[in-house]
N, C-alpha and C positions, 0 to 999 in steps of 0.2 A: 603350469600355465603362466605366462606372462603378464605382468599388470599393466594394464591398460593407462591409458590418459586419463579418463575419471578420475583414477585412483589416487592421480597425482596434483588434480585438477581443485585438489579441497584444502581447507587450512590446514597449516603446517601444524597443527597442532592435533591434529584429527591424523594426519599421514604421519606423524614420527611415531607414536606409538603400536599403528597397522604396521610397522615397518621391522617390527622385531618378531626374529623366528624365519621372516621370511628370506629367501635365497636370493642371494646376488649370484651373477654367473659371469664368472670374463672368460674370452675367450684368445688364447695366445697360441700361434703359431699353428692350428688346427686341433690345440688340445683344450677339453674343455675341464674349466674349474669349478666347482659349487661350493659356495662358504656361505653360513646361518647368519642374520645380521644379528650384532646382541648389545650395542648402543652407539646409541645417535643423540646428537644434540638440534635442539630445532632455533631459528633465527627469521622472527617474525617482524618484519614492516620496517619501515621508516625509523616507525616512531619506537624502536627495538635499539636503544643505546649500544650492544653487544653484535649488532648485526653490521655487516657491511654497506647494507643500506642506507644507515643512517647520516650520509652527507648526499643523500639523492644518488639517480646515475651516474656513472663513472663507467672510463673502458672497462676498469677493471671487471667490476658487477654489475654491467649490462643484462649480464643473461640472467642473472634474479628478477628482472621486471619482465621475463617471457615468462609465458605460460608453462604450467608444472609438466614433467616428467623431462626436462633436457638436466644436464652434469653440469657443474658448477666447479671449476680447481682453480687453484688459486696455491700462489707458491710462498712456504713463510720462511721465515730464515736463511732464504735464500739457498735452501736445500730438499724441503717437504713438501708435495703438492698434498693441497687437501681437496677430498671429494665429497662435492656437495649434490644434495640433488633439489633439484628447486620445485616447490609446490605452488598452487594457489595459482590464481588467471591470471592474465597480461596487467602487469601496471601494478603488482600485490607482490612488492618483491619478498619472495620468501624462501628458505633453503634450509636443508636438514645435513648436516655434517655429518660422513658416519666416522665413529669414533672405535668401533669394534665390529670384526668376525669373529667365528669360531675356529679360535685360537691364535689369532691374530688381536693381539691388544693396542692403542696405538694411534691416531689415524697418517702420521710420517708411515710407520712400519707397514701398515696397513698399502698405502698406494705403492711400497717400495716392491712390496711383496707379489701384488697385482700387477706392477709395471705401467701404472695410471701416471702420463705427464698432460701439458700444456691440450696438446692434441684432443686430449676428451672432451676442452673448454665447450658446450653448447653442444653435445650427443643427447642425443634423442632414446633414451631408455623403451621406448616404444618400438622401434624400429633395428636399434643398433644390432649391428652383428658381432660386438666384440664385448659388449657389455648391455645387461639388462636386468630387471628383479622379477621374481617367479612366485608364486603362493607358493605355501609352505603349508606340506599336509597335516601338520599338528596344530588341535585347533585351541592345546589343555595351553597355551603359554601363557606365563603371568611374567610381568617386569613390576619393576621398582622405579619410581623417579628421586633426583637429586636435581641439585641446582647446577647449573653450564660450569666448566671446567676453565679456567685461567681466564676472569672475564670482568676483574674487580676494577679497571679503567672504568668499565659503564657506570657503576656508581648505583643503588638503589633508585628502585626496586628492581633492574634490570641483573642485575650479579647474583638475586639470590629467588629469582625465578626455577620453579621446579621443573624447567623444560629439557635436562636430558634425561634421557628413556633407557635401563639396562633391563636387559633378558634375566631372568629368572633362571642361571643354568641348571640342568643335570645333566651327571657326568654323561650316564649316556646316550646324551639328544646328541654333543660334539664329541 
């Protein structure tokens, strides 16, 4: 089943850990893919030294100040788009990076792999036909958190915030 706007509609800190376990599905060329998510990092507010928000709206992160459940990408190094997906209401810019599927580590490898560019900027997770996130039937998953990955410009306490989320794997859940 598909996740609703609700779902996407609450703190980002409340959606990045619901968000593991659970299926992303893209859909290429009429073939459909299903991969388990198993870490995300979350990027909460303004006032989130580590978030893109933090110098206010810009073209770039517009779509962080819409309402949750649209994709968020953004290109770094001038080769990797990363995919975000943005939570929390209009005006509450918030966005959760995914950083892993199952067996996909990575988030460059990650959209390489899926074939996510510029194009998914502002998709509607709700509606889209080529991408969306689904519950996930297992309900035993436990994660672990750590502090965001490559984010020591923000400077404390923003760098060593406990907000990225990994899945608890067994082998054979992937």
């Amino acid at each position: 089943m598909r996740l609703t706007r609700s779902f996407f509609e609450r703190d980002v800190l409340q959606v990045a850990p619901d968000l593991m376990g659970k299926k992303l599905v893209r859909v290429r060329n009429n073939i459909i893919a299903v991969y388990t998510i198993t870490e995300v990092e979350a990027y909460r507010g303004s006032e989130d030294k580590a978030s893109h928000a933090r110098f206010g709206k810009t073209y770039r992160n517009s779509i962080m100040f819409a309402r949750g459940g649209l994709v968020y990408v953004y290109l770094i190094y001038g080769m990797y788009w990363m995919l975000n997906f943005v939570t929390g209401g209009e005006n509450q810019p918030q966005a959760i990076l995914v950083r892993g599927l199952g067996g996909i580590e990575g988030p460059g490898k990650l959209t390489r792999t899926l074939d996510i560019d510029k194009s998914f900027y502002g998709e509607d997770l709700t509606v889209s036909d080529r991408i969306w996130i689904e519950n996930s039937e297992d309900i035993n998953l436990s994660f672990i958190q750590k502090v965001r990955y490559g984010i020591d410009y923000a400077g404390e306490p923003w760098k060593s915030m406990p907000w990225r989320f990994i899945l608890n794997q067994r082998p054979e859940t992937f």
